[in-house]
DOMARZA-955940 format. One record per residue (C-alpha): residue in three letters; z, y, x. Coordinates in steps of 0.1 Angstrom, whole numbers, padded with zeros to 4 digits, always signed. Layout:
N
ALAZYX ...
***
This chain:
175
UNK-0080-0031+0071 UNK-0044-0024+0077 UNK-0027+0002+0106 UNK-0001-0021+0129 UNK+0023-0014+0153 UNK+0007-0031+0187 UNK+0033-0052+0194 UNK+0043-0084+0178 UNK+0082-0084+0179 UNK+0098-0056+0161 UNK+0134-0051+0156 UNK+0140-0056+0119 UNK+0169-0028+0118 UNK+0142+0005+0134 UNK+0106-0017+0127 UNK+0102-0003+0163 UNK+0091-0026+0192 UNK+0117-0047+0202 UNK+0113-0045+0243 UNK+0136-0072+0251 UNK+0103-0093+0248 UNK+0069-0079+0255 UNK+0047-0088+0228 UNK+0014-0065+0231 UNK-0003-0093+0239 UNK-0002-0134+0227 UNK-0008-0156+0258 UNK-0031-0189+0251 UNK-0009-0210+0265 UNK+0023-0200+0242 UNK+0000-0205+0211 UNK+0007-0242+0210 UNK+0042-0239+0221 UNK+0068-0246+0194 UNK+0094-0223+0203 UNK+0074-0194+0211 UNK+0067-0160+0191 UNK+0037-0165+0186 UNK+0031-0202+0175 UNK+0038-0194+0141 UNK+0014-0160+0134 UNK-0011-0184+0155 UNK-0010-0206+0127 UNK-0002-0184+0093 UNK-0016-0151+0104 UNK-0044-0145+0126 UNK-0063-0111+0128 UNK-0088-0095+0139 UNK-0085-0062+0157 UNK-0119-0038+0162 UNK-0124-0014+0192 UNK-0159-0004+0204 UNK-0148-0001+0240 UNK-0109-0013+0263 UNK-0098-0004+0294 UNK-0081-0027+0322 UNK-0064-0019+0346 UNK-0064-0045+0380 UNK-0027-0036+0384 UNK-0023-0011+0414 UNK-0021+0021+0392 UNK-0053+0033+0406 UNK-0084+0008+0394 UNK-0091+0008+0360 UNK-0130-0002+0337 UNK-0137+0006+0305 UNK-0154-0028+0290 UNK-0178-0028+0263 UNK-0205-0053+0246 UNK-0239-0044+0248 UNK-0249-0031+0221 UNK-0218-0043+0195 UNK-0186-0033+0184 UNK-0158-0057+0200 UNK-0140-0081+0177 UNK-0104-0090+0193 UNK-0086-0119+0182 UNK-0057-0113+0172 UNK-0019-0123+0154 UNK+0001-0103+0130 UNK+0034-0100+0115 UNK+0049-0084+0086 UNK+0081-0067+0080 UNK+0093-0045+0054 UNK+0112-0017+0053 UNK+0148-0023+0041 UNK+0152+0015+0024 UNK+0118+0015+0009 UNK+0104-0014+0005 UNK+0072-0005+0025 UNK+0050-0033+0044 UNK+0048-0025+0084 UNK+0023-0042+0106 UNK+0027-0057+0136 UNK-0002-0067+0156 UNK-0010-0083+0195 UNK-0039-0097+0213 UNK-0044-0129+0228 UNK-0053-0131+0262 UNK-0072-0158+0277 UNK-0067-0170+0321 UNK-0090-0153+0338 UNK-0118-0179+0350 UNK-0145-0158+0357 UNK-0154-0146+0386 UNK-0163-0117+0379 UNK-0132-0110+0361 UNK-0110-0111+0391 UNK-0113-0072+0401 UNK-0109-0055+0363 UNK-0081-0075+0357 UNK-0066-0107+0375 UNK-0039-0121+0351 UNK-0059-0123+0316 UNK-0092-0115+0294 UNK-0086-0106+0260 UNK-0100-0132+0232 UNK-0130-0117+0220 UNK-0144-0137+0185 UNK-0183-0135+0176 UNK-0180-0115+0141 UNK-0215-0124+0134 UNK-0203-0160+0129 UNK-0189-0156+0093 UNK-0175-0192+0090 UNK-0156-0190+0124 UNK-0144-0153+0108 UNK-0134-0166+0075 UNK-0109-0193+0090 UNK-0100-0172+0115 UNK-0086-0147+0087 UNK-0078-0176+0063 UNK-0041-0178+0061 UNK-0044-0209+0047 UNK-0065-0225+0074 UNK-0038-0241+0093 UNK-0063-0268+0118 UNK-0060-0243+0149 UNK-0074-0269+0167 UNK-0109-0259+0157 UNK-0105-0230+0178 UNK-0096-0246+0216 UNK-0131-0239+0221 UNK-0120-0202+0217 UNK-0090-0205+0245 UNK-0112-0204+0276 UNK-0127-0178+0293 UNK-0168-0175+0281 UNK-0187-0144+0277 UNK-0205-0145+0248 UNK-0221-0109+0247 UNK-0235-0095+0280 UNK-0205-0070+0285 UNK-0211-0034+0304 UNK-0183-0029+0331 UNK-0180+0008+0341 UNK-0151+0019+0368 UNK-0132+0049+0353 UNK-0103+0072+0371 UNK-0081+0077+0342 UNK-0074+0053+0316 UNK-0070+0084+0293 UNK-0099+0102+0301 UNK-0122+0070+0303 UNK-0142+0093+0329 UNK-0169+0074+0349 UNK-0163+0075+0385 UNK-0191+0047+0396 UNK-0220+0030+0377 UNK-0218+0007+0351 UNK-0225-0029+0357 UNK-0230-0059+0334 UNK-0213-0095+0333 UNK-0242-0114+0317 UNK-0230-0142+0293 
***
């Protein structure tokens, strides 16, 4: 377990998120591009990045659900980069998720653009070549890179994405 700066691209002078390219998130599609930043990590350094609970926001600055999985923690897939620290030598982290199109239904009003890659943890094998940096045959995970639920997920409308405060009742997307 490792802290990491959420954001994939970091300058390499300040090791501070290089904005010239947002890089929070890893989009499917870029994976298995060649050129882009994250085809590499998608191939040498996969993650995996716990939370018990996210919010989304459906884009207007006012609609925003907390998501969690009934009854378990979340398991986000993820990629990571390191960098080191010129004066010190130190190891920083950098870390994004990858988002998956956002085919369900259901999906449409929490967020229209993408769903977050959420892995099964309970399946050790598909865990252990996820985090194997020496597993390099990502094709064994395009069943991964489309939108499926695989735990029933509780959806609960919040007004503030820092407070997480419930304004409506939950509902669940079944899987």
């Amino acid at each position: 377990m490792s802290d990491a700066i959420w954001w994939l691209l970091l300058n390499h002078e300040t090791l501070k998120p290089d904005y010239k390219y947002a890089t929070f998130n890893s989009r499917y599609d870029k994976l298995l591009q060649k050129r882009s930043i994250s085809y590499l990590p998608y191939r040498e350094s996969r993650c995996i990045i716990p939370a018990s609970a996210f919010i989304e926001g459906l884009g207007d600055k006012k609609t925003y659900h907390k998501i969690e999985l009934q009854n378990s923690a979340i398991a986000f897939g993820g990629l990571y980069k390191e960098y080191f620290n010129r004066e010190t030598g130190e190891a920083v982290y950098s870390a994004s998720i990858i988002t998956l199109p956002p085919l369900l239904p259901q999906w449409k009003e929490i967020h229209p653009n993408s769903m977050p890659l959420m892995l099964d943890f309970e399946d050790e094998e598909l865990v252990d070549k996820w985090l194997d940096p020496n597993f390099h045959e990502v094709e064994e995970f395009n069943n991964l890179l489309v939108n499926h639920v695989q735990k029933d997920m509780v959806i609960t409308r919040v007004g503030r994405p820092s407070k997480w405060n419930p304004i409506a009742d939950s509902f669940i997307i079944r899987r």
